[in-house]
C-alpha positions as CSV (number, residue, x, y, z in Angstrom):
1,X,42.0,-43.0,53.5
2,X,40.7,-45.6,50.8
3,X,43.0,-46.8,48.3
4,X,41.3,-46.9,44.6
5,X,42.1,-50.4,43.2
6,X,42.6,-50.0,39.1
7,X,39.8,-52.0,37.5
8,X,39.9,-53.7,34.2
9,X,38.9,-50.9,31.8
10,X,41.6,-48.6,33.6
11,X,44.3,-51.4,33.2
12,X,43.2,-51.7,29.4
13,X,43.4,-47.5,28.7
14,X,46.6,-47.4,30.1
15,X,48.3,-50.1,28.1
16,X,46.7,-48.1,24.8
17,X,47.5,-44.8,25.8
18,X,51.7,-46.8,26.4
19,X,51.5,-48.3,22.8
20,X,50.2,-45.4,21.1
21,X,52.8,-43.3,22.9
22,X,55.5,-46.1,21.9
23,X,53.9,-45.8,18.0
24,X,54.8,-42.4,18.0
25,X,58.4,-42.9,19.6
26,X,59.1,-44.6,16.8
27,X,57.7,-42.0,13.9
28,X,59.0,-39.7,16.1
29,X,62.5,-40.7,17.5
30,X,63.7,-37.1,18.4
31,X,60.9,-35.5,20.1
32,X,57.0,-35.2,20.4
33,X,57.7,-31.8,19.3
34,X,56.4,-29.9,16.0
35,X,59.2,-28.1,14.8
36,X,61.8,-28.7,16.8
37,X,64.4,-31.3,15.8
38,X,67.3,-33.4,17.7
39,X,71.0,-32.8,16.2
40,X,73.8,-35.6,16.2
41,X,75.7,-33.4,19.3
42,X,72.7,-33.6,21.5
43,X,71.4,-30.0,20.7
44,X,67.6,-29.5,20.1
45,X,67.0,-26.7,17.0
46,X,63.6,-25.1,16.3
47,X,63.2,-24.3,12.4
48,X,59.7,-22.6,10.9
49,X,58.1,-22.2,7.9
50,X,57.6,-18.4,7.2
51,X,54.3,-18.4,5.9
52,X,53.9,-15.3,4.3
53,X,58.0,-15.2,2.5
54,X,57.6,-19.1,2.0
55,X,61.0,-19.7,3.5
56,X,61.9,-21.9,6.4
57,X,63.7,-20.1,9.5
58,X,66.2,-21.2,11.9
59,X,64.7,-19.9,15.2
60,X,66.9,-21.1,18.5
61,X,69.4,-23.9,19.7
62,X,68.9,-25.2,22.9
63,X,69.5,-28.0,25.5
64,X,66.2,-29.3,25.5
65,X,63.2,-29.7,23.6
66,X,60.6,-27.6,25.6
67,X,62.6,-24.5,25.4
68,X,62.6,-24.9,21.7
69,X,58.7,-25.5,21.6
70,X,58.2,-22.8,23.2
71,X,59.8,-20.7,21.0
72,X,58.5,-22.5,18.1
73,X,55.0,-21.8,19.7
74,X,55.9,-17.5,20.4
75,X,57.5,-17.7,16.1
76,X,54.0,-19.6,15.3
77,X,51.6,-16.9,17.4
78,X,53.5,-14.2,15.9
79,X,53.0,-15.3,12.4
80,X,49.1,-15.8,13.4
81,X,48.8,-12.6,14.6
82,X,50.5,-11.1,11.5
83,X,48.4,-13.5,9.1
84,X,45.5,-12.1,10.6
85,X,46.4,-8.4,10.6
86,X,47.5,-8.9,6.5
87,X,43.7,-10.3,5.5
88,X,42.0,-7.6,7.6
89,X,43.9,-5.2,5.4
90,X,42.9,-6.8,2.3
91,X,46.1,-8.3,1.0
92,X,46.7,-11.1,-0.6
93,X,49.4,-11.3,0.0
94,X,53.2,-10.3,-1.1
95,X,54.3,-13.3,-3.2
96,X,51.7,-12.7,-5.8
97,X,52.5,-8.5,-6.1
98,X,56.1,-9.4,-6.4
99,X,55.2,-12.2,-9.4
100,X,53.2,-9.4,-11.0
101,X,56.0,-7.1,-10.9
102,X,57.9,-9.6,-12.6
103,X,55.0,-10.5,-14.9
104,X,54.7,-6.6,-16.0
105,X,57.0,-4.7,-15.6
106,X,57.5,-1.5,-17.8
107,X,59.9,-1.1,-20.3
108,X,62.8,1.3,-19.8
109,X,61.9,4.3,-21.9
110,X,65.7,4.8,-23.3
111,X,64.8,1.5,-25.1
112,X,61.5,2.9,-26.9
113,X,63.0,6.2,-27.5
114,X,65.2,6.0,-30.4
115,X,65.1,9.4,-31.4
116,X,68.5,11.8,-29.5
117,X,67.9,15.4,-28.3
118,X,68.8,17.8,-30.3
119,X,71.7,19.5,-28.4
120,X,71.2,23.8,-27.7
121,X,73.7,26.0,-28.4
């Protein structure tokens, strides 16, 4: 069997690759995880941002990061997959119907009808 001796440019790569990972340690002092954050009682959570309500979501609480990511990643696919389904339909989605509602909504009619039925007897 011949043993491959690391040459210069090998040596070099490596000690980048272990300062950029070190870089993002410290940007990143919980995890390498998007989504997915470390609490004071050594619990990971995994929180999204509902893109179509515009609200963020507690997802899971686990014991380690990748089970977290991974749900993180099934939440994100999900809300892909129902992004995608919304714009083949045509919408545009269900914040700006609900601000139009608000933006012009009819009157009550008891307010424009001053006038009382006459009562039969």
């Amino acid at each position: 069997m011949q043993r491959i001796l690391p040459t210069m440019s090998t040596v070099k790569i490596t000690k980048q690759v272990q300062a950029l990972l070190l870089r993002r340690r410290n940007k990143k002092p919980s995890n390498m995880y998007t989504g997915v954050q470390r609490r004071k009682w050594e619990k990971y959570v995994a929180e999204i941002r509902d893109p179509i309500q515009g609200v963020i979501m507690w997802l899971c609480s686990f014991n380690t990061e990748e089970d977290d990511a991974m749900a993180y990643e099934i939440k994100k696919s999900e809300f892909e997959i129902s992004l995608l389904a919304l714009s083949k339909k045509g919408c545009t989605g269900l914040r700006k119907s609900k601000e139009k509602e608000v933006l012009f909504h009819p009157s009550p009619s008891s307010v424009l009808d001053v006038s009382t039925p006459k009562k039969e007897m």
